[in-house]
C-alpha positions in Angstrom: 7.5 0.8 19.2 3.9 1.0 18.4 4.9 3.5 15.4 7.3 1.6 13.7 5.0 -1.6 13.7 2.2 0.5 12.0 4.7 1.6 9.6 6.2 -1.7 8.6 2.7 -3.9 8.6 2.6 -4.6 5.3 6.2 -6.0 4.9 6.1 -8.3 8.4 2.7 -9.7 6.3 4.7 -10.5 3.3 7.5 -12.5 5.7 4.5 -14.6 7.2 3.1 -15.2 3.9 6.6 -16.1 2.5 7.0 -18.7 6.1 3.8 -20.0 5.3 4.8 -21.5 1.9 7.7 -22.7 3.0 6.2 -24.6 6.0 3.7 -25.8 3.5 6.3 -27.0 1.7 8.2 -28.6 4.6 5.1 -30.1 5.4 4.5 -32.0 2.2 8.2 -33.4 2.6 7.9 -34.6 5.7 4.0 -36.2 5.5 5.2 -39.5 4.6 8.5 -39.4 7.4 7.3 -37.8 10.6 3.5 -37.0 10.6 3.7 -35.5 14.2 6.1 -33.1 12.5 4.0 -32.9 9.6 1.1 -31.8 11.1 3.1 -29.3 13.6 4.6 -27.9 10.5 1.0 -27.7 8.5 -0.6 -25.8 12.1 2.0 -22.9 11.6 1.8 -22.4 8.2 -2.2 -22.1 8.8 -1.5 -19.9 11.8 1.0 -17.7 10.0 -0.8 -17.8 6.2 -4.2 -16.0 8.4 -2.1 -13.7 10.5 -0.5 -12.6 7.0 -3.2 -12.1 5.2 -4.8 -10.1 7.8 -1.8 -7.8 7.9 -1.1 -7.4 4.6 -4.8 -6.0 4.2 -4.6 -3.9 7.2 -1.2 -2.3 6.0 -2.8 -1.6 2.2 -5.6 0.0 4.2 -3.7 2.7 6.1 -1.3 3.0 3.3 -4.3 4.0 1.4 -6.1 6.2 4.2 -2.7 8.1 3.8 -3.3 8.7 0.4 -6.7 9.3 0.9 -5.9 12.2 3.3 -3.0 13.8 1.5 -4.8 13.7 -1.3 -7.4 16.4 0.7 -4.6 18.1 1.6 -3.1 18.5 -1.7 -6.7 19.8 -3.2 -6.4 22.3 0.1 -3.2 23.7 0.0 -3.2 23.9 -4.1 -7.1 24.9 -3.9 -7.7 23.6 -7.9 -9.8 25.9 -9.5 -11.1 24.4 -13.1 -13.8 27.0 -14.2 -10.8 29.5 -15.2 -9.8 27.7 -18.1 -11.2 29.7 -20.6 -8.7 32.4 -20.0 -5.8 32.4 -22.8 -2.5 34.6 -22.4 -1.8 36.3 -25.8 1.4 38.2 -25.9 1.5 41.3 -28.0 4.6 41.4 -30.3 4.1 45.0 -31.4 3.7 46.3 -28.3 5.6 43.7 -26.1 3.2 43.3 -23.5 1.7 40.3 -21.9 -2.1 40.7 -21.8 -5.0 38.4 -20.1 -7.9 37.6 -22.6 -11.0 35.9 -21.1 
């Protein structure tokens, strides 16, 4: 259970975000009517708008820590070498051979 709430962070902040405008909007239309309801509708978008925010942050952090470490392992497993460069392949049509010039 704990996996698949790590992996799907980022989205359950977007839902809260998404409730808290509409309670916000709810509460704006029923300020004037009800302001018991009012209020109780303001307290959970405030409620649900910080716990939001905070997820949406924490799931773009581990999504990039992800990155972050792939990105090692890429560099690892590929091992990038940049100093060869300067070699050029030059393929000999007289001869038909494939030769290596540094």
């Amino acid at each position: 259970m704990k996996k698949i709430f790590h992996k799907s962070k980022f989205y359950i902040g977007i839902c809260l975000l998404i409730q808290c405008v509409s309670f916000v909007i709810l509460f704006f239309t029923q300020m004037k009517k009800r302001k018991g309801l009012a209020t109780a509708f303001l307290a959970v978008a405030a409620i649900s708008g910080v716990v939001g925010v905070r997820l949406v942050r924490a799931g773009a952090k581990e999504e990039e820590e992800k990155n972050e470490m792939l990105d090692v392992l890429r560099e690892d497993f590929f091992e990038v070498d940049d100093e060869d460069d300067d070699e050029d392949i030059v393929f000999d049509t007289e001869d038909d051979e494939i030769s290596i010039v540094e």
